[in-house]
C-alpha positions, 0 to 999 in steps of 0.5 A: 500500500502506499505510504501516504495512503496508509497515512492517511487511513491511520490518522483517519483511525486515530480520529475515530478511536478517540471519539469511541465512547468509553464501553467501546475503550474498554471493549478493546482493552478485551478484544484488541484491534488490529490493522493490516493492509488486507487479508492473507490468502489464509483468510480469503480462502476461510472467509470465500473472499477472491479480492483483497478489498472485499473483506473491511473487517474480521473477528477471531474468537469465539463469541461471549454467550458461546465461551464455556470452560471447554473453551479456555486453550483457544486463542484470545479474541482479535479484531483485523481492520483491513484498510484495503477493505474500509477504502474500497467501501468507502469510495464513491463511483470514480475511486474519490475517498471523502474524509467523512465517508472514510471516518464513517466506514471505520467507525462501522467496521470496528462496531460490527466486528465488535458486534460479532464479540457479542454473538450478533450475526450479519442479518442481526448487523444489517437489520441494524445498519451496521451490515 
């Protein structure tokens, strides 16, 4: 990806985390964000995803209301943001990214992988407009 592009969405980022609510911070302390440019083959192939800006974002565990004692050697909980996927999104017709379109693209992305923490499935995100 290209430095200034990159730039950009981080500071994009930066801007929309510091206007999460306190609930979100806190979440995050639990389920950390992480950023990367787009998915790997690995999870292109899991997730049925063919190009690398499809996917905006990922969640990795296993949702609250389904932990259990059996599942205590699993893995920690994560959330991937993929740039490549928030910027293709947010892009109108001809490729022009709006600061706010992009701010509201991240904001939704981050919230819906959030959602999947707490067993909201994607009819239940897009019912609510974060689908």
């Amino acid at each position: 990806m290209n430095p200034d592009k990159r730039r950009r969405f981080d500071e994009q980022f930066e801007w929309v985390l510091e206007r999460m609510p306190p609930l979100v911070h806190d979440l995050i302390e639990r389920v950390p964000l992480h950023v990367e440019d787009y998915p790997s083959a690995d999870v292109m192939a899991r997730t049925g995803v063919r190009y690398i800006d499809q996917l905006c974002g990922l969640y990795t565990g296993i949702p609250i209301g389904s932990k259990s004692v059996w599942h205590s050697a699993t893995l920690p909980d994560v959330v991937t943001i993929y740039r490549e996927g928030i910027l293709s999104a947010a892009a109108d017709d001809v490729g022009r990214i709006a600061t706010g379109r992009l701010r509201e693209q991240i904001r939704i992305t981050i919230l819906h992988e959030l959602a999947h923490h707490h067993g909201l499935g994607e009819h239940e995100l897009r019912s609510l407009g974060y689908g």
